[in-house]
N, C-alpha and C positions, 0 to 999 in steps of 0.2 A: 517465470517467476511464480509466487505462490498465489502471489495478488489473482492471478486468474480462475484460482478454485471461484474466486466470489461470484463471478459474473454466469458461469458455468451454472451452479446452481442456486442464484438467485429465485427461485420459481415463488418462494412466498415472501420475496423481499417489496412487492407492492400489495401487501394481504391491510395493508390501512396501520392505525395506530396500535399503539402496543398495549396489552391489555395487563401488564403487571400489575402485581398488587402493587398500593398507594402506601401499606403500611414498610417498606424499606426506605430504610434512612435516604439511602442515596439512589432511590428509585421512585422518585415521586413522579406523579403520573403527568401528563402532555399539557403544558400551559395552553387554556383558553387565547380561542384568537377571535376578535372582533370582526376585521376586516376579511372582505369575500376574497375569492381568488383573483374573481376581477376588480379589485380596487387595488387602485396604486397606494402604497405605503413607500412612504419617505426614506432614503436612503439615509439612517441616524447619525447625528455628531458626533464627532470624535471628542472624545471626556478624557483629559487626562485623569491619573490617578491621585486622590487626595492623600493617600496612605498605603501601604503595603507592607504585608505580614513576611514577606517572602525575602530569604536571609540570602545573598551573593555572594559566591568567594572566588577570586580568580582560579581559573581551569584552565587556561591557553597553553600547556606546556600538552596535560595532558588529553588535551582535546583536538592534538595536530599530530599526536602519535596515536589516534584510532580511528581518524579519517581515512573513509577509500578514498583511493585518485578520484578525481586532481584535488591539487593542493589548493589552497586559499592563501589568497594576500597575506602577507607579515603584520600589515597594516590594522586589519582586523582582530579586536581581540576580546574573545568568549570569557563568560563567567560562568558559574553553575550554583543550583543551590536543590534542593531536596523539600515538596513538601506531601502530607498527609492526606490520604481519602479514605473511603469508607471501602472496604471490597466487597461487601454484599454479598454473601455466597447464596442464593438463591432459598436454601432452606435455614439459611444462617442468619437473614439479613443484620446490617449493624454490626456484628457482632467483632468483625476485625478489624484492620487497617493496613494500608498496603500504601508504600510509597513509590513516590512519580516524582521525575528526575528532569528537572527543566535546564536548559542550558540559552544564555541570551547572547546576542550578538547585535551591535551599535549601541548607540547611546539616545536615540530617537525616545521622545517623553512617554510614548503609546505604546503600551504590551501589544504585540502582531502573534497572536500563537501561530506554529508552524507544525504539521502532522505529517508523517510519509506512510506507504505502502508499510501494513505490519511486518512484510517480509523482506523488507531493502532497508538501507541501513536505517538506524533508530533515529528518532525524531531531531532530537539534539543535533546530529553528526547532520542530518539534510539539511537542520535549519544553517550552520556552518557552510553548506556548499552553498545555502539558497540567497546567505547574504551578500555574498562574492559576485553572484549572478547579478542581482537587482536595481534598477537604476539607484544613485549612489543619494538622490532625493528621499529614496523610501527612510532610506536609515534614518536621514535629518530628519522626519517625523514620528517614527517609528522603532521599538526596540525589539528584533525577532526572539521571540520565545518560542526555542525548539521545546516537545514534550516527549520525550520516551512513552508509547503506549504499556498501559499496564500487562506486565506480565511482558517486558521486551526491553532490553539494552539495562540502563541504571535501574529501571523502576520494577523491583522484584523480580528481574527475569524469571519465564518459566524453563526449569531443566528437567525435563522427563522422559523425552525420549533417548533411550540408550543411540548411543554412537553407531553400532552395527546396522541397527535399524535404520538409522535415515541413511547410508548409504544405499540402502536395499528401497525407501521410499523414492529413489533416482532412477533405479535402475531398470527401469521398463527400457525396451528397446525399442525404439518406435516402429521397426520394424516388423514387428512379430503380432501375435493377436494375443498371445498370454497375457490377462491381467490378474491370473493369481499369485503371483510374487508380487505384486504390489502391496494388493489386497490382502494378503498375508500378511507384511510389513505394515498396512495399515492396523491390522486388529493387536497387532502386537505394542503398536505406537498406542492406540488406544488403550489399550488394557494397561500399560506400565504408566499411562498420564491417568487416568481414574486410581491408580493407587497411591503414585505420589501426589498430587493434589484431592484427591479425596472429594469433600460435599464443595470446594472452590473451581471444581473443572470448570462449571458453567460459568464462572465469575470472570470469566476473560472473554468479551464480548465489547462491542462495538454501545452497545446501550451504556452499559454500567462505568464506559472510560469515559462515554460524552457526559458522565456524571464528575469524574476524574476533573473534565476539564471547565466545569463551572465552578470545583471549588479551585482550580488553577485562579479562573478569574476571579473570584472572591477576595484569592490573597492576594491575589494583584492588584486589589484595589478600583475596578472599574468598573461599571453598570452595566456596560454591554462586552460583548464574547469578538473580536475583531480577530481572524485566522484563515491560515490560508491551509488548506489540504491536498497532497498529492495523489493520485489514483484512487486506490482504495480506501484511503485515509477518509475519503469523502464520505462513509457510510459514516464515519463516527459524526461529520461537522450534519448531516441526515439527521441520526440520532437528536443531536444539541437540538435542530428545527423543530422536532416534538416532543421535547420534552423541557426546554427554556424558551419556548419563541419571542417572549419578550422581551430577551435578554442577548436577542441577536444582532450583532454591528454590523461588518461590511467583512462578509464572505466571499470566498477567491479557493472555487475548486479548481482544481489543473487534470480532470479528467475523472471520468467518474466508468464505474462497474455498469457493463449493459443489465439494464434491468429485465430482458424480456425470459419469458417464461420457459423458452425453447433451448435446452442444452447444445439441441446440434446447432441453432443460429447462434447463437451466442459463439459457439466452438470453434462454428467453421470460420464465423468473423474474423476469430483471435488466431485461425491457426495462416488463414490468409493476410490480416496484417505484419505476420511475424515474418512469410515469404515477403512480402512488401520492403519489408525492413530490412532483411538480410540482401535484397535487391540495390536496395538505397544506400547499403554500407558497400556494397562489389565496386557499385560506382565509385565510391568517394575515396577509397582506397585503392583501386585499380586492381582490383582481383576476382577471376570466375567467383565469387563468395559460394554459391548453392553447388558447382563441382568441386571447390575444395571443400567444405562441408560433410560432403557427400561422402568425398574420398575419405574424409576422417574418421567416421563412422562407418565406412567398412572395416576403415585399419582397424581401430580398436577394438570391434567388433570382432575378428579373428585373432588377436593379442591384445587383450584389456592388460596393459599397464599398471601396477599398485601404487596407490598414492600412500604417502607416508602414513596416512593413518588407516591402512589396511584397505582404503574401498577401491575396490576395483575401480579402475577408469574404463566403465566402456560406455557404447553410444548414448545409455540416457543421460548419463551426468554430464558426457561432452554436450550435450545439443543444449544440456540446461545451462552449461556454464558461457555458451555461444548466445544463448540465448537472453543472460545477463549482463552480458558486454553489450548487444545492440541496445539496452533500455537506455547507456548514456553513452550520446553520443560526443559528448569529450573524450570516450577512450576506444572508440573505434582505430582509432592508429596504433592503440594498445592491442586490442583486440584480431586485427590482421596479424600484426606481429606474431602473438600467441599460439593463432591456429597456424601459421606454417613454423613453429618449433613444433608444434604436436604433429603435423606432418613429419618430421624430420627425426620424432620418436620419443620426445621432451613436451610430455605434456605439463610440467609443473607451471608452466607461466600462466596458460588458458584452465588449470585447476584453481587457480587462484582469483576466480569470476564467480563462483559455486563454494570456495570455502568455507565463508561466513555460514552459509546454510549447514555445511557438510560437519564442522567441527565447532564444538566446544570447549570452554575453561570456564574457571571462577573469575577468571578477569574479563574474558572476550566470549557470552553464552551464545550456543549458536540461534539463530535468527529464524531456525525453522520451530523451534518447540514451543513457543510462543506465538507464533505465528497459524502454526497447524490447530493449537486451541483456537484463538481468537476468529477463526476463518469458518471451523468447523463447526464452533458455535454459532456462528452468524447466517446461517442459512439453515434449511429446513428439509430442504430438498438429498433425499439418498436414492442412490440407483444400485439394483443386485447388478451380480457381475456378468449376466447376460446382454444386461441391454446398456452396460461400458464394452462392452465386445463389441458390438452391432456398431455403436454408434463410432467407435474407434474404426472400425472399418470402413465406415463411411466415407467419415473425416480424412481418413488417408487416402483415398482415391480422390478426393479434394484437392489435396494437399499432400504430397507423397512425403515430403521431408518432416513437415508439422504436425501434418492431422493426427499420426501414431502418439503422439506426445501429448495432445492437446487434452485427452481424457484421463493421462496419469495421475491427476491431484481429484477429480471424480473417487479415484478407487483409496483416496488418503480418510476421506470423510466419510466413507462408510459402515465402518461398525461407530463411529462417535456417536454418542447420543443425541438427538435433535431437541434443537430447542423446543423451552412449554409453552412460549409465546410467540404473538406475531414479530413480524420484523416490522421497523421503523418506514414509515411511509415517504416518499418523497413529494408526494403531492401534499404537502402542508402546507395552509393557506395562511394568510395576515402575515407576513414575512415581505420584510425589503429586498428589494434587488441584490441579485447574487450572482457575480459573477462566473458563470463558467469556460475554461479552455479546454478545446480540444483539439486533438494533433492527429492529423490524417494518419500517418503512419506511426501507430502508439503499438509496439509488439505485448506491451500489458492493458493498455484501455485502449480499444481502438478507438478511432474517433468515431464511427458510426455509431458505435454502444452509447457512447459520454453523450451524443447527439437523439440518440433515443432516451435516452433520461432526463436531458431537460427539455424535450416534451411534455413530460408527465409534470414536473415543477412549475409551480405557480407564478414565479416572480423569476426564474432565472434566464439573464441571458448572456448568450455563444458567444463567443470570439472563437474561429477559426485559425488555428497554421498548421499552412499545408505543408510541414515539414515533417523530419523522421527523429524518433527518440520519443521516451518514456516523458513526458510532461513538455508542457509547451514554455516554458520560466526561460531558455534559452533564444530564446525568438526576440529583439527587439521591438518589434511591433506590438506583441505580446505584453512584453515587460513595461512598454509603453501605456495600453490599456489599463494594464495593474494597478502602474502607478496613478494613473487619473481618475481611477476608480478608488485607490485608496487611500489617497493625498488629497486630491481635489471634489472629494465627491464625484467624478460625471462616470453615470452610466453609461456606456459605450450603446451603441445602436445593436440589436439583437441579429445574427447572421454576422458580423464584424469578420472577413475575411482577413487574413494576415501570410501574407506569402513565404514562401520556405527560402 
């Protein structure tokens, strides 16, 4: 998934607080914080809201025909409403407005915003999966409010990269050491999003949503920001920490980007949890998983098969679309299924783990073009394509199936322009306890990375499960913690192990 460009080249993502100018509307500068690192700050009350700007209209008809698998209870049933923020284009600031597409789920009196990975499905459609998950207490207190990141799903999507092109952003072969087809597809991807978005490229960024999402909570009506973030999502609920801290409630990351400075550890981490994973799904379905794999990526590797919309199916797009089944683990029994049709010469079931990415419309934009801004803006760090060679080499002697793959989104944010400012610091201090989870076997956040980030964080603490799949919300024990965290106030004990 794309989610892994971030961790990859993190390198100035612990460079301290952000030095924007103070004069954009919706870029105002890092709320002063009172309290040291080491003082404890209160875990704040839960406030209902006195009043609310924010207009609902029933969506359940068509908010159950654009969910991926699995489905959710009948029981359950979504609303949606639309509201305004500022897009801030960096040399624009103020000057437009861009709308952000929230969608709610239970009837619980308390806004819960819910964020996912910019690159899996959009906020709305997770917070739909994430209600279904959650003990059935959270709702009684709580109303999930998915949010569409700007520039993804409802909320303006970004559309700029041509269709041929993210085919060819796939199609490294992990095999090989070529990374100028990527990196060609990159500059291409780059140059055709700097024309269609113009002076707003940089305006899709992790800073400017957690701005997005304070005037969320404005119209919501409540004092403090109360949100749960999946993987990556977590750099935005980051962001919120320095730039509102005193308008922070009771945060619930589910895995966070390794922050450390070293592409190849970061890489190699990600390219050996993703072997872990596909190890943990062989078992659970009862299949060689890494020899059929294997086998399929030869197949198609000497007959790439054409997918309906012209992209070839060969080994990069299979391993990414393999790759996107192991993050949930509800469709791992979808996902065996898949890869032995594509054995059998039918790859259309296992292309359809990678489609969202692959294809776009006006109705359903694809998930990378918004994604690839928002990602590419959000780190600082470029490497030439010599030492994505080297390091690719590496990694795959590492990792023979993963390591070739693990630097393909390395070579997507290459010619992007890098940001003018630092990145959002995670070590921000005067901040209440914060929960974070992490999942041993996370083939997008590994747990050692999520576990080396809150290190650096002032107030937050672990819960552990040592289970397999992209976020830890499926874990009982987990879901458990959540709720007594977000229900009852109690902070869990830091280290909180939770078994798979």
């Amino acid at each position: 998934m794309l989610a892994a460009l971030v961790p990859a080249l993190l390198a100035g993502c612990t460079a301290g607080p952000s030095q924007r100018p103070a004069v954009v509307e919706n870029d105002e500068p890092a709320a002063s914080t009172q309290a040291s690192a080491n003082q404890a700050v209160p875990l704040p009350e839960l406030t209902e809201p006195k009043s609310s700007s924010v207009q609902w209209s029933d969506c359940d008809q068509q908010t159950r025909a654009r969910l991926d698998p699995p489905e959710v209870p009948g029981t359950l049933k979504f609303s949606c409403a639309d509201v305004l923020s500022v897009l801030d284009a960096p040399d624009l600031p103020g000057r437009a407005q861009t709308h952000i597409a929230l969608l709610k789920a239970g009837d619980g009196p308390i806004p819960l915003v819910v964020l996912n990975d910019v690159d899996g499905e959009p906020g709305t459609l997770y917070a739909a999966h994430l209600a279904a998950t959650l003990p059935a207490s959270v709702l009684q207190r709580f109303s999930l409010i998915g949010m569409d990141r700007r520039g993804t799903g409802d909320s303006d999507a970004v559309a700029c990269v041509p269709s041929d092109v993210r085919g060819q952003l796939f199609s490294q072969d992990p095999a090989t050491t070529d990374v100028d087809t990527v990196l060609d597809a990159g500059r291409k991807a780059g140059q055709q999003c700097a024309i269609e978005l113009g002076s707003t490229q940089q305006a899709i960024d992790a800073w400017r949503t957690a701005g997005d999402l304070d005037e969320v909570r404005d119209q919501l009506g409540v004092p403090k920001l109360n949100a749960i973030a999946r993987g990556e999502a977590s750099t935005v609920l980051t962001a919120y920490t320095n730039r509102f801290s005193s308008r922070v409630g009771r945060f619930v990351l589910d895995g966070i980007p390794d922050p450390s400075p070293d592409p190849a550890t970061v890489l190699g981490d990600l390219a050996s949890a993703q072997q872990t994973a596909l190890d943990a799904f062989g078992k659970a379905t009862g299949i060689d998983a890494t020899a059929e794999v294997t086998a399929l990526l030869s197949q198609v590797r000497a007959a790439p098969p054409q997918l309906s919309d012209d992209v070839p199916f060969g080994p990069g797009v299979a391993l990414n679309a393999v790759l996107t089944g192991l993050a949930t683990k509800a469709r791992w029994p979808e996902l065996a299924q898949a890869i032995q049709a594509a054995r059998g010469g039918n790859p259309t079931q296992l292309a359809k783990f990678v489609a969202p990415m692959l294809n776009g419309s006006p109705l359903a934009p694809s998930r990378l073009d918004g994604a690839l801004a928002t990602l590419c803006n959000d780190t600082s760090t470029r490497m030439p394509a010599d030492q994505i060679g080297t390091l690719t080499d590496k990694l795959r002697g590492q990792s023979p199936l993963f390591g070739g793959l693990a630097t393909q989104r390395l070579s997507w944010c290459a010619p992007w322009p890098g940001p003018m400012d630092a990145m959002p610091s995670l070590a921000a201090s005067g901040l209440p306890p914060i929960l974070v989870a992490s999942t041993a076997v996370d083939p997008v956040t590994p747990g050692t990375g999520t576990s080396r980030a809150v290190g650096q964080m002032s107030s937050a603490v672990e819960v552990s499960w040592q289970g397999a799949g992209h976020g830890a919300m499926s874990s009982p024990c987990v879901g458990e913690a959540v709720r007594a965290f977000l229900v009852d106030g109690k902070v869990p004990t830091n280290g909180t192990l939770c078994p798979a």
